[in-house]
N, C-alpha and C positions, 0 to 999 in steps of 0.2 A: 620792332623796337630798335632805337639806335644806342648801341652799345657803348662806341668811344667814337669822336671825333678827331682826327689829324688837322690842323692846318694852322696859318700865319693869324698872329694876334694884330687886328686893326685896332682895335679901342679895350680897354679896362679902365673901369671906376666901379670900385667894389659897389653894390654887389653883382654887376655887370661884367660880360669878357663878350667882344663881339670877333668873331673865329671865323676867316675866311678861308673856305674848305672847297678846295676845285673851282674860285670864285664865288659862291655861294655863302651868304652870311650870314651865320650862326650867332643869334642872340644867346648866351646860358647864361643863370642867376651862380655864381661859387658864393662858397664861405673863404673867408678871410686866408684859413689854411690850402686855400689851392693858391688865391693870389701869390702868396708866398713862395709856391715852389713854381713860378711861372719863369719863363725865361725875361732877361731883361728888353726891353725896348718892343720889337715887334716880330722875333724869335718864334719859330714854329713850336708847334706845342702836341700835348693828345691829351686828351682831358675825356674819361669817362661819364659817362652820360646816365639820365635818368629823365625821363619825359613824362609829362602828367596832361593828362587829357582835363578838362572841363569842358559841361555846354558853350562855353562862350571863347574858351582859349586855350592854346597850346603854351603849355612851358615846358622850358629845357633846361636840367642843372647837371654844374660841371663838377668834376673833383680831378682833382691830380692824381689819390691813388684810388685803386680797386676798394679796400677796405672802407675808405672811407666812402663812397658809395654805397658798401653793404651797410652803414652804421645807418645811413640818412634812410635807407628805405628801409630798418628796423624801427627808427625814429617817426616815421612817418605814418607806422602800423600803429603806436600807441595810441592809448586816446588823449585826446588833447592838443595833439601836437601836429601840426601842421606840419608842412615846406618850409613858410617863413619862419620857426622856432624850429627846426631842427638845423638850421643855417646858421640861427643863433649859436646851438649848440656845438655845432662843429667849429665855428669861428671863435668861440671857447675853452674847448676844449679837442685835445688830440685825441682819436681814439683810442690808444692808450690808457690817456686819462681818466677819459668820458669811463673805462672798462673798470677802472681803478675806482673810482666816483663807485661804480654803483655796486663793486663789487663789497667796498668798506661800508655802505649805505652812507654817504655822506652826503645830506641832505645839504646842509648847509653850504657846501662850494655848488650845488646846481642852483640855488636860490641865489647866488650872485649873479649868474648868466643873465644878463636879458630877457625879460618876457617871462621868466620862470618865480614863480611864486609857491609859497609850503605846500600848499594840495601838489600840485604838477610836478614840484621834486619828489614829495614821498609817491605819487604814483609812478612815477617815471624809476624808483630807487625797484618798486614792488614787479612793474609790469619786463622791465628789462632784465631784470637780475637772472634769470633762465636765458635770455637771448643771450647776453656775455657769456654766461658760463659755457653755453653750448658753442659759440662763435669760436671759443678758444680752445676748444677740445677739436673743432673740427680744423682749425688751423695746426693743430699739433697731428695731423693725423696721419703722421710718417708710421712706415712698417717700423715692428719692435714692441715691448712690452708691453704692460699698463702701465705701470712707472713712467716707464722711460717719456708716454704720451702726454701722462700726467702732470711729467715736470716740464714738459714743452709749453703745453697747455698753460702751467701756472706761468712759467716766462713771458708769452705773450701778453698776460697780465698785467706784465711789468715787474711781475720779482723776480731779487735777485738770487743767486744760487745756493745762496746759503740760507735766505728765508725761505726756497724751497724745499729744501732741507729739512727744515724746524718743520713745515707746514706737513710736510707729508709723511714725519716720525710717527710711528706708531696705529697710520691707515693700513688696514686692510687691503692688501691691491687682489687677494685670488677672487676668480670669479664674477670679476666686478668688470664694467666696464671703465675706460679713462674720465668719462662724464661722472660718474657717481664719484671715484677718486677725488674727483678737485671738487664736488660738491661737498664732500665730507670735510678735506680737508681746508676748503674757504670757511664752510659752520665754525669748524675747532677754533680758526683765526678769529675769526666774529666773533667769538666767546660763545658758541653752545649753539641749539637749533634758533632760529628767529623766523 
C-alpha cells in the first residue's frame, strides 16, 4: 500500500494533480479541498494516498490531510457511494462539516452536494452516524478522564465549549466509556433517542 507521496507538482486541474516523485509520475484524482491547501505554482507537496485496485485499473487519490483520507475510505465503505461521490463529498464539505451534517441528521445540506439524492443522504445520515461518533472519540483519546475525552471528542465535532457544556450537563460519565458519553449526550441534542 502507498501510504503518502512527496514530491514536485507538474500539472493540476481538478480533479487531477500529476506528482513528480524521484522522477516518477504520479497521476491522483483530489477533492477540491486538497487543491486548496496545495502549494502555489509547482511547490513540492505530500499528499496522502489511497489506492483502489480494479480488474481493468489502478487508481490513486490524494488528500492533503490524514483525516480526510480516513473520511474517503469511510465513505467508500457505505453503500452507494463510490470514489467518484465521496470526492463529491469531500469537495463539499470539510470534514468537520461532513461530521456536523451527519451528526445534526441534516439530510438536506447532503442533498445539495452533487450526485446525492434523499435515499443516499438519509442512508449516508443512518449508515455514518456510528462512524463520526466513534472517529471522534477515538481522536479525543488523550490520557485523562471520561469527560475530559468526552468533551475532546465533542470539540472535534466542532462544538464550542460552552455547547459542550450544555451538551454534557446532566450525563452520566461513571462507568461508562467516552463513546457512550458523546452518544448519549449528541441523543439529548437530537431531542431524545432516534
Amino acid at each position: 500500500m502507498i501510504g503518502f507521496l512527496r514530491g514536485r507538482i507538474i500539472h493540476r486541474r481538478p480533479p487531477r494533480i500529476l506528482l513528480d516523485v524521484g522522477g516518477i509520475g504520479y497521476e491522483l484524482e483530489a477533492p477540491l479541498s486538497t487543491f486548496a491547501a496545495l502549494p502555489a505554482g509547482d511547490g513540492e507537496t505530500r499528499l496522502y494516498t489511497h489506492l483502489v485496485v480494479r480488474e481493468d485499473t489502478l487508481q490513486l487519490y490524494g488528500f492533503a490531510a490524514e483525516r480526510e483520507r480516513e473520511l474517503f475510505r469511510a465513505l467508500i465503505r457505505a453503500s452507494g457511494v463510490g470514489a467518484k461521490l465521496a470526492l463529491s463529498i469531500l469537495s463539499g464539505l470539510s470534514v468537520e462539516e461532513f461530521s456536523r451534517v451527519i451528526v445534526e441528521r441534516d439530510v438536506a445540506r447532503l442533498k445539495r452536494l452533487p450526485g446525492i439524492g434523499q435515499k443516499t443522504a438519509e442512508r449516508l445520515v443512518v449508515e455514518m452516524a456510528d462512524r463520526v461518533v466513534a472517529s471522534a472519540a477515538a481522536a479525543a483519546s488523550i490520557p485523562g478522564n471520561v469527560r475530559g475525552e468526552a468533551e475532546s471528542a465533542l470539540g472535534v465535532l466542532g462544538y464550542k465549549p460552552r455547547e459542550i457544556a450544555t451538551l454534557l450537563s446532566g450525563v452520566e460519565t461513571r462507568e461508562r466509556t467516552s463513546e457512550e458519553v458523546v452518544r448519549e449526550a449528541l441523543r439529548r441534542a437530537l431531542g431524545g433517542d432516534r
